[in-house]
Each structure stands twice: as C-alpha cells, then as structure tokens.
C-alpha positions as CSV (number, residue, x, y, z in Angstrom):
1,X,28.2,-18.7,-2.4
2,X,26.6,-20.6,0.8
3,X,24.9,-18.5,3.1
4,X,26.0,-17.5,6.4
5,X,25.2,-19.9,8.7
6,X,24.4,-19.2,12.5
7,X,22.8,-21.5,15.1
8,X,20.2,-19.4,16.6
9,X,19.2,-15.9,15.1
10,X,17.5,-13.9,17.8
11,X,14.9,-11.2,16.4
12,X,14.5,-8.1,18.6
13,X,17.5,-6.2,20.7
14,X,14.8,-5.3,23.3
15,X,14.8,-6.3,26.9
16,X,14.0,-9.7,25.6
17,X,16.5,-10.0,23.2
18,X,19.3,-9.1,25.7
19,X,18.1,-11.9,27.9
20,X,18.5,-14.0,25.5
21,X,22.4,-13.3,24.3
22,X,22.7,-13.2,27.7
23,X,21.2,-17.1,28.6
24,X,22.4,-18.6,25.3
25,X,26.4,-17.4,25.9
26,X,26.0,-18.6,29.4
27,X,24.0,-21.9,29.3
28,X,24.5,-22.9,26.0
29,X,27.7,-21.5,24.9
30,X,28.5,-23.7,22.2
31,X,25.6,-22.3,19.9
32,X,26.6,-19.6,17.9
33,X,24.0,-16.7,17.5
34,X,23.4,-13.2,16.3
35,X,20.7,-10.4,16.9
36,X,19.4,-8.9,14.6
37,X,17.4,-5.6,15.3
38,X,15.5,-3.6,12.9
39,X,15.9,-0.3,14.4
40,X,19.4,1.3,14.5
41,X,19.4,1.6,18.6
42,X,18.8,-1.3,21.1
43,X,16.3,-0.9,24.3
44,X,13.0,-1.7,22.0
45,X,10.1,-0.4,23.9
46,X,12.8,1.8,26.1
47,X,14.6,3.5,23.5
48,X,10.8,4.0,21.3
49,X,8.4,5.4,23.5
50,X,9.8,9.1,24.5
51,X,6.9,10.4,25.8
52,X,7.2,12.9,29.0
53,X,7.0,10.9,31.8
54,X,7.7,7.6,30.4
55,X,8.6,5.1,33.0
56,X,7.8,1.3,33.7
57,X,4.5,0.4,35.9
58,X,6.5,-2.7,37.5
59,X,9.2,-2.1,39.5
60,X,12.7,-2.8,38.5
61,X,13.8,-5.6,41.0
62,X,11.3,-8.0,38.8
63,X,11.8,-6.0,35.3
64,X,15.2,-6.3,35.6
65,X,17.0,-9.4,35.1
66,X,17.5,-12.4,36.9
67,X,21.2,-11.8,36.5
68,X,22.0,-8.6,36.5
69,X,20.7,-6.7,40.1
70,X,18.8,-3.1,39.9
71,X,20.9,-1.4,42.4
72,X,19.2,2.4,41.7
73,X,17.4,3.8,44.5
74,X,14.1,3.9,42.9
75,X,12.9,0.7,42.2
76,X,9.8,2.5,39.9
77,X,12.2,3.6,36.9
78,X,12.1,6.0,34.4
79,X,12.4,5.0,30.3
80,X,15.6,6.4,30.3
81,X,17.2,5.1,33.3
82,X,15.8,1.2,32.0
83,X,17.1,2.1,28.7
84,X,20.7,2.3,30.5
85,X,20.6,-0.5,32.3
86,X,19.9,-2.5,29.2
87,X,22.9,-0.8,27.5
88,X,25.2,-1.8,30.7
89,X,24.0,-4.9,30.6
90,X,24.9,-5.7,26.7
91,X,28.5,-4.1,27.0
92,X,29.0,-6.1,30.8
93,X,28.1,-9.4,29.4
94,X,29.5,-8.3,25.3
95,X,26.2,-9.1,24.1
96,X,26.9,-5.8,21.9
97,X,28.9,-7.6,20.0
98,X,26.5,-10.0,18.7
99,X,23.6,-7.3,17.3
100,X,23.3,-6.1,14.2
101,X,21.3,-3.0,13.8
102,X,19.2,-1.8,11.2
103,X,18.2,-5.7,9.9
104,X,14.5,-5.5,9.5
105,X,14.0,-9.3,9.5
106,X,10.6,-9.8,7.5
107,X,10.3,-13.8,6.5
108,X,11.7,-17.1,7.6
109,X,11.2,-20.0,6.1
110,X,12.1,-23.4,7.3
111,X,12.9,-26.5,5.8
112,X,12.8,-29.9,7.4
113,X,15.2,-31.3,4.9
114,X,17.4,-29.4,5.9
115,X,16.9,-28.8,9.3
116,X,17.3,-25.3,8.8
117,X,15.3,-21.8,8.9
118,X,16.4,-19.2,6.2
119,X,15.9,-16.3,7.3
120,X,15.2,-12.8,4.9
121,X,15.9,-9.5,6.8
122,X,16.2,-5.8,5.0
123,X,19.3,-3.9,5.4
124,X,17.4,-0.4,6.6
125,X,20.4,1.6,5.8
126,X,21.2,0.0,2.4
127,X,18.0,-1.5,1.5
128,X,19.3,-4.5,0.3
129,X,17.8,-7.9,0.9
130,X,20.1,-10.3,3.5
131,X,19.4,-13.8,4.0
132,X,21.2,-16.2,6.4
133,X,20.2,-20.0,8.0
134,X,20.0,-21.2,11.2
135,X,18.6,-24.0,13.3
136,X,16.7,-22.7,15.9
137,X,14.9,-19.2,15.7
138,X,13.9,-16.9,18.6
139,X,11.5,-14.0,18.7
140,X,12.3,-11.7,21.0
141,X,10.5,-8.7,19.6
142,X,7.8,-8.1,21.6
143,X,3.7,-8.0,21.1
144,X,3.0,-4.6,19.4
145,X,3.3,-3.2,15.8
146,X,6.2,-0.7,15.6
147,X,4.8,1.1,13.0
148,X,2.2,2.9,14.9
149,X,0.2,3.0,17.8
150,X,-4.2,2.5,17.9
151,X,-6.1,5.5,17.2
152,X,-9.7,4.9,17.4
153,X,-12.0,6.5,14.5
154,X,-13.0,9.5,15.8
155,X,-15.7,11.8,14.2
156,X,-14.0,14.8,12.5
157,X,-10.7,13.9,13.6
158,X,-9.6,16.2,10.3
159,X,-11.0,19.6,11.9
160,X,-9.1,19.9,14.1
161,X,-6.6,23.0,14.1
162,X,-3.8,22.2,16.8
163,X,-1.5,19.0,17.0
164,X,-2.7,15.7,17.7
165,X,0.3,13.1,19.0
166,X,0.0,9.6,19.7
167,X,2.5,8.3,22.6
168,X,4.5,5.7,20.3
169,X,5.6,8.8,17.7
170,X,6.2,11.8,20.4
171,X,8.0,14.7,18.9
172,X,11.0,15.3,20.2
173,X,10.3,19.5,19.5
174,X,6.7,19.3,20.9
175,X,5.5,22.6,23.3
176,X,3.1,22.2,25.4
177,X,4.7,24.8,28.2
178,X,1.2,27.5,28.8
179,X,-1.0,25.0,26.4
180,X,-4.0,23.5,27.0
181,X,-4.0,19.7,26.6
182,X,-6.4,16.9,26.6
183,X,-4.7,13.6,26.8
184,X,-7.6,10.8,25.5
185,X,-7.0,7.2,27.4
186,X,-7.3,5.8,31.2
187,X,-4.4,3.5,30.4
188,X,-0.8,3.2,32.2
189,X,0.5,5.9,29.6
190,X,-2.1,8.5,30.1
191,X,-1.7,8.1,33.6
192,X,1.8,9.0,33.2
193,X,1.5,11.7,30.7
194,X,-0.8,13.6,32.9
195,X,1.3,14.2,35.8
196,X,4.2,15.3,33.6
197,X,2.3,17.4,31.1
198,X,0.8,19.2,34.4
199,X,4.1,20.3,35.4
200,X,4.1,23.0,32.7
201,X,1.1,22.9,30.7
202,X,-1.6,25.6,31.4
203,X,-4.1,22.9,32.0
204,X,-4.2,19.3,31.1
205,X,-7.7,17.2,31.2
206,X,-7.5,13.5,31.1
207,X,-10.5,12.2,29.2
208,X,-11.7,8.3,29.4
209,X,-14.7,7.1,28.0
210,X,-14.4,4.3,31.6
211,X,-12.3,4.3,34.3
212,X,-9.6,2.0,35.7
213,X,-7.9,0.9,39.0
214,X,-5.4,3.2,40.0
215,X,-2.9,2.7,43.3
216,X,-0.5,4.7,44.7
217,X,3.1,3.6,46.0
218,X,6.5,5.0,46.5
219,X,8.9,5.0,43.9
220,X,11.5,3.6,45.9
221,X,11.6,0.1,48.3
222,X,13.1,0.7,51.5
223,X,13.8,-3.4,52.2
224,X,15.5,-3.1,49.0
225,X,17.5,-0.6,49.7
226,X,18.2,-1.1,53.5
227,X,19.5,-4.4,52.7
228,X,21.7,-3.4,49.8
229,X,23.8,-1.5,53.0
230,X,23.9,-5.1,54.5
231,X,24.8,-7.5,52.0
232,X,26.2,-8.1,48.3
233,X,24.2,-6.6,45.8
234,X,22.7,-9.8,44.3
235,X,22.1,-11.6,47.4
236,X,20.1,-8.1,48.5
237,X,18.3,-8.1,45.0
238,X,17.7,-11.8,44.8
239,X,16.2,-11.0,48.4
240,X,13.9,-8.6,47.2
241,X,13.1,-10.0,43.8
242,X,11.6,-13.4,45.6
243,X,10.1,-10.7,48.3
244,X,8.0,-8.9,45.3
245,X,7.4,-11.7,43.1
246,X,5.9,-13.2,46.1
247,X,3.6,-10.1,46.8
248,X,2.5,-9.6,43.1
249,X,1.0,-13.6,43.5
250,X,-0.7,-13.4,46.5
251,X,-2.5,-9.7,45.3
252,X,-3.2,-11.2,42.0
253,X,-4.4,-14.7,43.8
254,X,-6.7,-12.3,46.1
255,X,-8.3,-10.4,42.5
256,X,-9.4,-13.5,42.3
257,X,-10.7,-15.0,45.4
258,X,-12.1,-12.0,47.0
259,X,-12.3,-9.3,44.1
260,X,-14.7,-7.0,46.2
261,X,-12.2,-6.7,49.2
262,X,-9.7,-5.9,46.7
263,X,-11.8,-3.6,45.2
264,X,-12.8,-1.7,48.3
265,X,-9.0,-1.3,49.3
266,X,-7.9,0.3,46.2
267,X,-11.4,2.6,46.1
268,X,-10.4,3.6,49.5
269,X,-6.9,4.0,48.6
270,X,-7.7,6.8,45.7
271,X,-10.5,8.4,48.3
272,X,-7.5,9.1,50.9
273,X,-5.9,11.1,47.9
274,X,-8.6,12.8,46.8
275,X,-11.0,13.9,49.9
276,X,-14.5,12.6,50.6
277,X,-15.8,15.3,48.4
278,X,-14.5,13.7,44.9
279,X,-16.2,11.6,42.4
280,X,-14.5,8.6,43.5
281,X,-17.5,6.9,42.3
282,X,-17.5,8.3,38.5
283,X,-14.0,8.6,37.5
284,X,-11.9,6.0,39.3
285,X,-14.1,3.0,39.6
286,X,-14.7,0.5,36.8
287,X,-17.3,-1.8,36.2
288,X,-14.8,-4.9,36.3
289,X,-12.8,-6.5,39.1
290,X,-9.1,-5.2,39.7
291,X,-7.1,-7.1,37.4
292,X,-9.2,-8.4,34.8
293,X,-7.2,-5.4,32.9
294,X,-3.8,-4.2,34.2
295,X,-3.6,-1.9,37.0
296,X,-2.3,1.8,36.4
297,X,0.6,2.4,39.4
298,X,0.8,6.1,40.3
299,X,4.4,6.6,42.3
300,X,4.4,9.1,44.7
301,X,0.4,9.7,43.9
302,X,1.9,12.2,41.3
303,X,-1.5,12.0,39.4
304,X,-3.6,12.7,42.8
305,X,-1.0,15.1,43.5
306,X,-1.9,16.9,39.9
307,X,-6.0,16.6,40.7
308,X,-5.6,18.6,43.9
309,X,-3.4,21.0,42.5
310,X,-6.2,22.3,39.7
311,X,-3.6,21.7,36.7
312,X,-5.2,18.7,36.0
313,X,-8.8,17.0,36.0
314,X,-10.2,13.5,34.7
315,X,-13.1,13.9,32.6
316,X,-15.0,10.2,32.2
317,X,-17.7,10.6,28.8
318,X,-17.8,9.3,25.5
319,X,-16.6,11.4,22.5
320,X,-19.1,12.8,19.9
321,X,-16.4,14.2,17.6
322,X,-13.6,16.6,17.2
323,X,-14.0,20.7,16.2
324,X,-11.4,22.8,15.2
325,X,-11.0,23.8,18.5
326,X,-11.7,20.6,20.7
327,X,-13.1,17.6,21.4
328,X,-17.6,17.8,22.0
329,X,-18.7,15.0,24.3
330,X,-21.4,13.1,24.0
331,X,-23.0,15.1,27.0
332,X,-23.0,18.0,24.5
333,X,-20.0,19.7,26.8
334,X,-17.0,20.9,24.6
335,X,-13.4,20.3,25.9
336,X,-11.0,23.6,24.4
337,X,-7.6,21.9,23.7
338,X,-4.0,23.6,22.2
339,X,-2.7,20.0,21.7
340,X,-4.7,16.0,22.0
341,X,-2.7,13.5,23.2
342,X,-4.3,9.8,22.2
343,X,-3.2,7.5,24.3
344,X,-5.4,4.7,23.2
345,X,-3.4,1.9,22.7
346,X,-1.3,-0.4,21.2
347,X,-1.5,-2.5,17.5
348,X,-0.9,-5.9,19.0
349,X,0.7,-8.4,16.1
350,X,2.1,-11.9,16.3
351,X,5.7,-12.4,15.9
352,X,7.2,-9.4,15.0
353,X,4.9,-8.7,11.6
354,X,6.9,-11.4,10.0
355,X,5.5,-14.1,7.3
356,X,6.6,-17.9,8.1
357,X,6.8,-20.6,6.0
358,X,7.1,-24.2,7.1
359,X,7.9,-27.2,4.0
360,X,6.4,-24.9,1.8
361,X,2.9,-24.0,3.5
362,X,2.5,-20.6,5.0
363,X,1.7,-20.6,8.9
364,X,-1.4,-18.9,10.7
365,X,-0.4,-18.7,14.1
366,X,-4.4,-18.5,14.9
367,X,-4.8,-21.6,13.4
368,X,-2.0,-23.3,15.9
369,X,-2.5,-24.3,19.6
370,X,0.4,-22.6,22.0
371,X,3.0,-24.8,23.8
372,X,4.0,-23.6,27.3
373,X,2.9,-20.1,25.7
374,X,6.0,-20.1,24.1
375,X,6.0,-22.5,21.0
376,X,3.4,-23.5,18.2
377,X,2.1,-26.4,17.6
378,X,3.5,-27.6,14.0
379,X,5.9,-25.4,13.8
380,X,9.5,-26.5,14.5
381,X,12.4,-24.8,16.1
382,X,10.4,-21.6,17.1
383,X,10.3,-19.7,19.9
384,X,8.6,-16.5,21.1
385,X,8.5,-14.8,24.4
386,X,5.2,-12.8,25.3
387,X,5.6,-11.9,29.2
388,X,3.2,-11.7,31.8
389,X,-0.1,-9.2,31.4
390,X,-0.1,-9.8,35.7
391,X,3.6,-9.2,36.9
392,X,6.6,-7.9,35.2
393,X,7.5,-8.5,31.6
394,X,11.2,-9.8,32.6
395,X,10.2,-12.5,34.8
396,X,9.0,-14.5,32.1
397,X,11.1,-13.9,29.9
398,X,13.9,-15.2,31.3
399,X,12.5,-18.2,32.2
400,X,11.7,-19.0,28.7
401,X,15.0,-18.2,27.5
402,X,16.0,-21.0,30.4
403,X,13.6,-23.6,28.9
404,X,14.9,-22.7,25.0
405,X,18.7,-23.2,26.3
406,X,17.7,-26.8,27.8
407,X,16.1,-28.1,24.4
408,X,18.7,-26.6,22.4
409,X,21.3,-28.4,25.0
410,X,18.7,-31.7,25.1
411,X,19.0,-31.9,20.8
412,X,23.1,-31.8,21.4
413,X,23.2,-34.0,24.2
414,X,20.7,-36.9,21.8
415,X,21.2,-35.8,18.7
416,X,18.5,-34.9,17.4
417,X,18.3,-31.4,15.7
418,X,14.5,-30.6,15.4
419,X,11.7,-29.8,17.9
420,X,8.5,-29.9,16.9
421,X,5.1,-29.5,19.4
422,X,2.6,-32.0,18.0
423,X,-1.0,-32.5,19.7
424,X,-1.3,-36.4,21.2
425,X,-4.0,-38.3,20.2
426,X,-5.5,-37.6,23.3
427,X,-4.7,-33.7,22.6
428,X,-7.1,-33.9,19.2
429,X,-10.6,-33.0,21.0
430,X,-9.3,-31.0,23.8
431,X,-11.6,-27.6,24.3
432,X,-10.0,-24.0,22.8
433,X,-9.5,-21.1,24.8
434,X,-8.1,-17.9,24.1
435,X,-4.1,-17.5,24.3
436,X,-5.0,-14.7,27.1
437,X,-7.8,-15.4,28.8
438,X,-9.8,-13.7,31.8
439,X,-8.2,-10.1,30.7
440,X,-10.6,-7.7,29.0
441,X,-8.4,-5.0,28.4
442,X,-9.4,-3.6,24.3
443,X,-6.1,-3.9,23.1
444,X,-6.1,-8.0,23.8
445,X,-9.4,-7.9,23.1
446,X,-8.8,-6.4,19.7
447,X,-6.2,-9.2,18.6
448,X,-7.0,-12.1,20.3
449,X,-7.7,-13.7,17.1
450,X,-4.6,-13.6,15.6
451,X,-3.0,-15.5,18.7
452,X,-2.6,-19.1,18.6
453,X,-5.0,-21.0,21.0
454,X,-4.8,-22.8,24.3
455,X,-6.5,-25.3,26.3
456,X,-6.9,-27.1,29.6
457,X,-4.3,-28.6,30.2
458,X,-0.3,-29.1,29.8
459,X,1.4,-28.1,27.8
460,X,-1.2,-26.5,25.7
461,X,-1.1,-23.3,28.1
462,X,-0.5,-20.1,28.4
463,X,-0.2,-19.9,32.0
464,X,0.1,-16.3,33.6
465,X,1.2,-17.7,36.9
466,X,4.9,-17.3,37.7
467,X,5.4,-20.2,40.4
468,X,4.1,-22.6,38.3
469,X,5.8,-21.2,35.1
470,X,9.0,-21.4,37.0
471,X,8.5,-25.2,37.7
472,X,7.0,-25.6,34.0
473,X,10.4,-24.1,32.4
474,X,13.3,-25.2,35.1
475,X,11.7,-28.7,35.9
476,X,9.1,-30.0,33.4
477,X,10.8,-33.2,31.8
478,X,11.4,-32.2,28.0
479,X,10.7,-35.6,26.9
480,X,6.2,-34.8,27.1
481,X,5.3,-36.6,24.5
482,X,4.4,-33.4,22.8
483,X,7.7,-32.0,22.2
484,X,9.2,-34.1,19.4
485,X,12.7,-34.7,18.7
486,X,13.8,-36.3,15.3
487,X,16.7,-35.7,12.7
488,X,16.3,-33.9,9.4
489,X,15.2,-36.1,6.6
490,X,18.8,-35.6,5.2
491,X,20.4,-37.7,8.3
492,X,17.4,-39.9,8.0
C-alpha cells in the first residue's frame, strides 16, 4: 500500500506553524499540506510554559501576524491571551483542519530519485510508527528541546528538602501562597516570575550570579489604540506594526553605534524606579553592552514595583551549593527558601530533535553553511524558521514562510521539483562565522555548535536585521546561483 502523499508537511503547530498553513493556503494554494504536531494542543511555547506570570517580552503588534491584527488593549500580552489568539487565528483561516496532534515526527529521509522526503512520526496516543512523503519539508518547531529546560550542576542539588521547579515543567498544583521562594536566573522568565510570585508569596528573592538590562514600559500603546477609534483595524495595526518595527531598528542600530549612551539611559531608567539609594551599580548593570544579550522588558515596572514594596529583593553572587534548607553563596551568606525556582534556561537543539537523512548519508547541520538563515547548504527541499534574537519572533517568521511560498510557486511555474543551496566556486574559501553572532547570551552560547555556519556575505547569512531580511525574502531574485533547481533523477 503507497504511502500517503502530501506536498509539504509542516512540523510544529506553534506560532510558526500557524503562519505557515496560513501563507501556504493563501499564496500557494495549490500545494497540499498537513501539520503535524507532537503535543496533543497547538500554541507551542504558549500553550507549554504555564508559569505565573508568563507573558511575551515583545509586544503583540510585531508578535502577532502580519495578517491577522492584535486588536487587545494591551499590546504586552499574557501566555494565555497569545495562546488565544493563535487558536482564533487557526479556526478564522481553517488551518485547524490541517493539524494532526499527537504525531511526534522523529526522522525524514529524503531521496533525490524520487524527489521526495519520507517522513517517520510516532503516533503519541497509539504508539505506532506513521510514515508519509512529501516534496518540500518545513520546520516550524522552534529552537528549544521540549523535553526539559537547563539546569546548571549545582553542588548538593539532592539536599535539598522543599520543591525545586524549573519554568518549562510548572506544576499546575504548586503553593507558594506564605512561602519563601528564591527564583535562580536574571533572564526574561525570572523577571517575570518575580513580580507574580510577590503577589502572594511571603518573600521571594531573585538570585543572579550577573545582571542584565532591564527597561520599563506600559503594557499598553496608546497610538495603537487611539487609532484603532479612527480607522479599520488592519490599517491601525499595519500603522503601528511599521511604527514599532521601525523603533526596535533604530534602538538596536543605536546598541551599536553608541552603546554607552544607550547604556546610561537604561541605568538611569532603573535608578528613577528605584531611588538614588539602591545598588543600581551591583544588581542591574552588566558588564556587556545592551543588546549583546536580549533585553528583560518590565511592563508597568511590576518588578521595581515588587523591590520597593519589601516582597521581593535581587541578590547578585555566585552559588556554593544547596542545603536542606537553601541555597549558601559563595560569600558564605545562606538564602532560607520553602520552594527554588531555576529559571536558567533553555536546551537549544536544531530542527526539532529530528535525525535527517539525505541519498543515504546522515546530515550534521554543524557541518552545513546557512542559506538566508533559513536553508542548509546540501540539503534539499528544507526549510526552518529561527526568528529574530533582536525583535519579535513573528516578524521573521512570516517572511520566511513568504520566501518558501515563492520557491515552491518558482519549481511549479519551471518545472523543476528540487531546491538545493550549493556553495559557488567562489563560495568554497569564504571565512565561517557563527549562525548567531555578536549575542553572548549562555544559552546560544551553549549550542552554537550544533548550528550550521555563516559567512560574509549573501546568501550565506543569518541576518538579524528586519529591513534588509524583508528585501532579502520579498525581493531577492530566486535564480542566485546558489539556489539550485533541477528534476528528480527519475524525470531526468
């Protein structure tokens, strides 16, 4: 019995995955395709992470789609709200009907004889093995291991008496009402546990071995929602999506340029919240330049708000070990916890955790240089969305779901049914950088190596730079001379 056959199997029902039903339907609609997802809900990182507090750091009129317009009040969202909008989205746009839940894809294997990928997924809920072909494969399903977040080694981890919770696997009957809590991390996470926790927990100390940029802003946009009263809800958002995007280039250009200005204006920024007498200098200032790791948004200054209050305090020392009772710095003080929160990270993997095959020959993405940041060099008929580390995740993505729709549409319109990316001659001694480069936050860091490389020039980059990603996806001719078309060796 053949196997089912589908044109492009999408892996992942996250916010990524979405965009893409949602692009190929529209701009490609003649391609057949199918989700599959390995957890049993959609929403990926929105319907995981339950955490109190859990919210996105970038605001919703560049997280959300390019299609679909944020119309909520607050632009600065929490989990659950985002996790809604993805929902409405599916069912508006009956992308629902194209995800299967509870398909674990774990290999693909692609044949150029055939001009096919067959891809292996396990049924979660029956166990059994499913296999189905395709032509083109996208990986929508995100940069992190879903089986568990980072925990560093910690001395005596083992002694200690109360609970100890990472973010990714919060228990949904965890009480921390009258406890007292140390959350471990200086992250976006911890600085959204904190002000949460606080609002019943006895005490809750945030403890980071170094500190990192923190700034304050409302959790609502007034232009954005002054000028939903005046006009049609996506000229308003499309309004105030070029109006942000806009703003998160020219801060990000001015990290680089003049870093210290920057520097000074956030530092002054956490000194307004906190009063002249704070340790401004200890706890909230790091030793690198704003955005050479992610900046931690605090709406409403609910953090500050928690540090003036006395329910919450930020502790910045390294960690000698655990006790039954605690955590001992390395200063020799003792922290007295009920519950430790570690909010230390993520596991980043490549591709979903998934083995690949190509002719035969297993593939190390490490080993591969990155097209456009979205395909692999050898590897045909692949591609992955990794969004930006300087501006929201969405804005990305949908542009690279625009670029995969024009080379699908490109190998209909000249018939040609592979893409490969293949270096030029003149690519051969070009010089390697990391896929990510100029961002020293430990969990990139950590996995760098696992990422395929880049270089100096097009279209072996992995540019984090959304006005020139935007020309590189909507414009760039497809016909580079590193993009190659041809015919499976059947129709040859």
């Amino acid at each position: 019995m053949p196997l089912e056959h589908i044109d492009v199997v999408v892996v992942g029902a996250g916010l990524t995955g979405v965009s893409a039903g949602y692009h190929l339907q529209t701009m490609s609609p003649d391609r057949s395709y199918v989700i599959l997802e390995g957890r049993d809900s959609l929403g990926g990182t929105w319907d995981l992470f339950r955490y109190p507090g859990v919210r996105s750091d970038s605001d919703m009129h560049t997280l959300g789609y390019s299609f679909k317009p944020w119309t909520a009040a607050k632009s600065i969202a929490d989990g659950p709200s985002i996790l809604q909008y993805v929902r409405e989205t599916t069912t508006e746009y009956g992308i629902d009907k194209r995800i299967r839940f509870k398909h674990l894809v774990t290999k693909a294997e692609w044949s150029s004889d055939d001009a096919r990928w067959t891809v292996t997924a396990t049924r979660k809920d029956t166990d059994e093995t499913v296999q189905m072909t395709c032509n083109y494969l996208f990986m929508c399903s995100g940069y992190y291991s879903y089986k568990g977040g980072y925990t560093p080694e910690f001395a005596g981890i083992d002694r200690f008496k109360g609970e100890i919770v990472h973010p990714q696997k919060w228990p949904e009957d965890l009480d921390y009402a009258g406890k007292r809590v140390i959350v471990i991390g200086s992250g976006a996470t911890a600085m959204t546990l904190v002000p949460a926790m606080a609002q019943t927990a006895e005490h809750i100390t945030l403890l980071q071995r170094s500190p990192t940029y923190v700034v304050s802003r409302p959790d609502s946009d007034p232009f954005a929602n002054r000028l939903r009263k005046f006009l049609p809800a996506k000229m308003a958002y499309s309004a105030t999506r070029l109006k942000n995007t806009t703003m998160q280039q020219i801060v990000y250009k001015r990290t680089r340029t003049k870093p210290e200005e920057v520097k000074q204006l956030l530092l002054g920024g956490v000194r307004a919240e906190l009063g002249p007498d704070y340790d401004v200098e200890k706890h909230f200032t790091p030793k690198y330049n704003p955005w050479d790791q992610r900046l931690c948004l605090v709406p409403n200054g609910d953090l500050f708000a928690s540090i003036r209050s006395g329910k919450a305090t930020v502790v910045t020392e390294t960690i000698a070990g655990f006790t039954e009772t605690g955590i001992t710095l390395t200063s020799g003080e003792t922290l007295e916890a009920d519950i430790i929160v570690t909010a230390t990270g993520l596991n980043l993997v490549t591709l979903g955790e998934m083995d690949f095959v190509v002719d035969g020959k297993p593939v190390d993405f490490a080993k591969t240089w990155s097209y456009k940041g979205f395909g692999y060099s050898g590897v045909p008929n692949l591609g992955s969305v990794f969004g930006y580390i300087n501006a929201s995740w969405t804005l990305r993505a949908d542009l690279i779901c625009t670029y995969v729709c024009r080379l699908l549409n490109h190998m209909d319109k000249t018939g040609n049914e592979i893409c490969t990316p293949e270096l030029r001659e003149s690519d051969k001694d070009m010089p390697e950088r990391p896929w990510i480069d100029s961002f020293t936050s430990g969990y990139m860091e950590r996995s760098m190596h696992k990422f395929p490389r880049q270089s100096d020039r097009e279209p072996w980059i992995n540019p984090q730079n959304f006005k020139r990603d935007k020309k590189m996806f909507r414009k760039s001719p497809l016909e580079d001379g590193a993009m190659r078309f041809s015919k499976s060796r059947a129709r040859v």
